[in-house]
N, C-alpha and C positions, 0 to 999 in steps of 0.2 A: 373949709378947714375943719378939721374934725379932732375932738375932743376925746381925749379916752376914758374921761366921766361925764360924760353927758348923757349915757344911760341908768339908770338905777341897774347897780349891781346885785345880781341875784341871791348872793349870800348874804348880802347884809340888807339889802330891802325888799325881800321876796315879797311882801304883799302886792309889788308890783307886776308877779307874775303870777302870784297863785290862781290858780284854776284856770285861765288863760287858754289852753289845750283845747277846755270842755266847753266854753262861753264860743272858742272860736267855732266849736264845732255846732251850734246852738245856730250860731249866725248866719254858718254857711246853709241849712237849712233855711233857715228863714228867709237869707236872700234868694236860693232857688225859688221859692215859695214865691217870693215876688216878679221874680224876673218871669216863671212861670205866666203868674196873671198879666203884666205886662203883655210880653209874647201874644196871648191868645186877646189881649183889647185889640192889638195893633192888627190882627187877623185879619177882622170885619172890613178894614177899613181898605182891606187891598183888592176887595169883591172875593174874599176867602184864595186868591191865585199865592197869596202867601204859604197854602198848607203843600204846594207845591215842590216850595223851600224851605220850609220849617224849623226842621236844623241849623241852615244859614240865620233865619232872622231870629232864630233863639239864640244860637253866639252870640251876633250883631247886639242885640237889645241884653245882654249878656256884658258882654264888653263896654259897652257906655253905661251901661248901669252901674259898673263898678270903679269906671277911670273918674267921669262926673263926683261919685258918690265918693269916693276917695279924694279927688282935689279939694273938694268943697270943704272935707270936714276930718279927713284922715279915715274918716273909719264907714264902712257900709250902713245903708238902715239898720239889719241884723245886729252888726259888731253894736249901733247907739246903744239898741234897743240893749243888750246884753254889758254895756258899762264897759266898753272893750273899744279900744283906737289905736293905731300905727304912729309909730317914730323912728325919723330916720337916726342912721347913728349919729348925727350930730344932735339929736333929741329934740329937732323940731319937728313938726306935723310935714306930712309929704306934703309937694308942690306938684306940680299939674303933671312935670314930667315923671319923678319918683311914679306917681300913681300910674302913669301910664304902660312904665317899666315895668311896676310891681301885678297891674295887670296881667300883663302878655305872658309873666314870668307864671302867673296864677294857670294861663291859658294853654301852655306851651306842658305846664306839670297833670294839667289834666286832660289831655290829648294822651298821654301814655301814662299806662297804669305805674311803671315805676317806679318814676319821678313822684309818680303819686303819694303812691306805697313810703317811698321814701321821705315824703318831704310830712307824711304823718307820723312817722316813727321820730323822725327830729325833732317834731314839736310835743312830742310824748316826753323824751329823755335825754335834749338837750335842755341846759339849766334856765337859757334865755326863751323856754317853747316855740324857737326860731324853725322853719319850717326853712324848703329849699331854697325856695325865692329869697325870703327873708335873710337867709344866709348870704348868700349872692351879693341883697342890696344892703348888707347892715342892718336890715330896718330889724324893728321887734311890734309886737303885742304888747299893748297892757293895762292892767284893768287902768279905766278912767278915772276911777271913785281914789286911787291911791294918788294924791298929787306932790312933784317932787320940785 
């Protein structure tokens, strides 16, 4: 059942979204960064026959770094570390399947630059920093430190 306040409303409790945009984009660096060193521990361990497929087991370890790290807690290492977590539109924390949706949706927008392009420009100057996916699934950003 879904609620039509169950999210803070951006005009009247933007603290909930401010800066949002620039923390997400903080994050996503920093989860690269991680999945990065991931990626290259798991290397060693394949007698290096990994660097073969290397793009494959950079998605792979790509992909469960982020469905894991999202069911677990809503929001990436990066998103913790930056005070930044996900809520569906009913304003609970995602569930295993949300994350796994909001994944692919993540996977599928940066396979073509478009969807890219576009789903940056919505969380620039839509009011809820909802990016494509997010749109898609209701879900939002928002800082963690604002509690409603």
């Amino acid at each position: 059942m879904l609620y039509a306040d169950a999210l803070p409303d951006p005009e009247y409790q933007s603290e909930f979204y401010q800066g949002v945009p620039l923390k997400r984009g903080m994050a996503w660096v920093v989860d690269t960064i991680l999945t990065l060193i991931l990626t290259a521990i798991i290397v060693p361990f394949t007698a290096f026959t990994a660097l073969f497929f290397l793009p494959l087991l950079y998605l792979l370890v790509n992909t469960a770094y982020r469905w894991i790290s999202l069911s677990s807690s809503s929001a990436t290492p990066g998103m913790r570390l930056v005070a930044v977590e996900f809520r569906r539109a009913d304003g609970r924390a995602f569930d295993g399947a949300t994350a796994f949706l909001h994944t692919m949706g993540y996977l599928v927008s940066m396979a073509f630059v478009l969807p890219q392009i576009l789903s940056v420009v919505m969380m620039l100057l839509s009011p809820k920093g909802q990016g494509l996916t997010d749109t898609v699934l209701g879900s939002v950003a928002i800082n963690k430190t604002a509690r409603y």
